[in-house]
C-alpha positions in Angstrom: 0.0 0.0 0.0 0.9 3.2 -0.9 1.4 6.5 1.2 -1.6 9.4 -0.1 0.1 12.2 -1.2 -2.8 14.2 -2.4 -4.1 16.8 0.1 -7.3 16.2 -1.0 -7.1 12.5 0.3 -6.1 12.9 2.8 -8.4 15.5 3.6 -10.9 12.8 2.8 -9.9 10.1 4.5 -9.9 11.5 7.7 -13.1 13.0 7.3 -14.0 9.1 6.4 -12.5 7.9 9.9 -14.7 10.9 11.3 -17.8 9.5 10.6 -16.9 5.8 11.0 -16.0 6.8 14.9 -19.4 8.7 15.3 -21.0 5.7 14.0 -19.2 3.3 16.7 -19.8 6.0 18.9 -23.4 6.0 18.5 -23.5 2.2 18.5 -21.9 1.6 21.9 -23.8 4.7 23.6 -26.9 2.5 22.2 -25.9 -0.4 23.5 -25.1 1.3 26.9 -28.2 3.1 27.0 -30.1 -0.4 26.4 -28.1 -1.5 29.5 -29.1 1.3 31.5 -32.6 1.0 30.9 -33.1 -2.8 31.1 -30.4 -3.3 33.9 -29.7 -0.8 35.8 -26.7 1.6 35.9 -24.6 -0.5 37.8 -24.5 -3.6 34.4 -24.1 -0.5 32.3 -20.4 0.1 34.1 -19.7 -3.5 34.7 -20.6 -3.9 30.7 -16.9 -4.1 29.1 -17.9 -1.6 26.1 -17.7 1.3 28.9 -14.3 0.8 30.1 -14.0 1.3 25.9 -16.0 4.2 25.4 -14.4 5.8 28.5 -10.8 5.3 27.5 -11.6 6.4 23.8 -13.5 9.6 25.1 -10.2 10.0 27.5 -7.8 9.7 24.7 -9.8 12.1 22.1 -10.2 15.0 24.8 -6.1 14.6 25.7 -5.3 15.2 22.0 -7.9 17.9 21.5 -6.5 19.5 24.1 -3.8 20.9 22.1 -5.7 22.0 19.3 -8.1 24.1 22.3 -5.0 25.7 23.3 -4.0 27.0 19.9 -7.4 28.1 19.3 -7.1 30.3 22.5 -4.1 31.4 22.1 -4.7 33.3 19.2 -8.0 34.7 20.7 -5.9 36.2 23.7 -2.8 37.1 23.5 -1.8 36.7 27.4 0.7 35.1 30.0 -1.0 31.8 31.3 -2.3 32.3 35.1 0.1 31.0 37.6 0.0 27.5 38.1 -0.9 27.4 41.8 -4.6 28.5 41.3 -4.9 25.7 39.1 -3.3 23.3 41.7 -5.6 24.9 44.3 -8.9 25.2 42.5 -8.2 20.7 42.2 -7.6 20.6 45.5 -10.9 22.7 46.2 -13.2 20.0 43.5 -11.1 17.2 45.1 -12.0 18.2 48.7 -15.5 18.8 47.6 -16.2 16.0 46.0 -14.2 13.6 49.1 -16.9 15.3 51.4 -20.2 14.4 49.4 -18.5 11.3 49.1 -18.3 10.8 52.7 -21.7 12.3 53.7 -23.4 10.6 50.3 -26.0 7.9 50.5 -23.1 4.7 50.9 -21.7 6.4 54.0 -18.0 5.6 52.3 -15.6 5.5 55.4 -13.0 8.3 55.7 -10.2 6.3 53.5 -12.8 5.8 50.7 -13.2 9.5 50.9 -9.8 10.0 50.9 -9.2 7.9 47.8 -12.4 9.6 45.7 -11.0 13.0 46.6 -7.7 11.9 46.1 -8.4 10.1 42.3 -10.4 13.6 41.6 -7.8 15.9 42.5 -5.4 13.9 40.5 -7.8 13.9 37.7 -8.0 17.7 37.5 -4.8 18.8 38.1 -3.1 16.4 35.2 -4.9 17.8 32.3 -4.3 21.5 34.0 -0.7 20.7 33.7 -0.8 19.7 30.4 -2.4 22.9 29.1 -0.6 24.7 31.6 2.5 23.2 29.5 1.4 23.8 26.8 0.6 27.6 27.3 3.7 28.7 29.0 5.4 27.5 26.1 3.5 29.0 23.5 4.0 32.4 25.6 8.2 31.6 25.4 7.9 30.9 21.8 6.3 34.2 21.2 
């Protein structure tokens, strides 16, 4: 097989891959839906095709993330914020969300807390420092 050369094919073959991952997309969101409604939530996450969905929705937001940052760079022209609000406002949704956790309707003991507050803060703050990155060297470059 043959590398494409042709702008014009390529541009077409990825708008080709496009709509052959809306289409799976659409399929496995039916097929969790379907779970949901004749099983409950809890087979929906236990169904295998969610673990997929989750880790493809992961992976597409992670590499969209530098195509987000270009587009607001060029709409403001600005040093990033410093990093320590972002580090702080994680710690604030990660301390929230440990305390609903804790006072929620499974009563989760004070390590489970710990851990959901924990995951969450971890969860924020990676992406943050990945745009965070990505920003500060896009304000060097310049």
């Amino acid at each position: 097989m043959r590398k494409i050369k042709d702008e014009r094919l390529i541009l077409q073959n990825l708008k080709n891959i496009r709509v052959a991952f809306l289409v799976q997309s659409v399929g496995i969101i039916a097929i969790l839906l379907y779970d949901v409604i004749t099983k409950g939530l809890s087979a929906m996450t236990d169904n295998p095709l969610w673990s997929v969905f989750m880790v493809t929705v992961i992976i597409l937001t992670w590499l969209n993330m530098r195509i987000s940052v270009d587009v607001y760079d060029d709409a403001k022209k600005k040093k990033p914020e410093p990093y320590y609000w972002g580090v702080l406002v994680s710690m604030a949704i990660g301390i929230v969300l440990a305390l609903l956790s804790q006072s929620g309707p499974d009563n989760n003991s004070i390590s489970g807390a710990l851990i959901v507050g924990s995951i969450t803060f971890v969860c924020f703050l990676a992406p943050y420092s990945y745009i965070y990155y990505l920003r500060k060297k896009r304000a060097e470059d310049s």
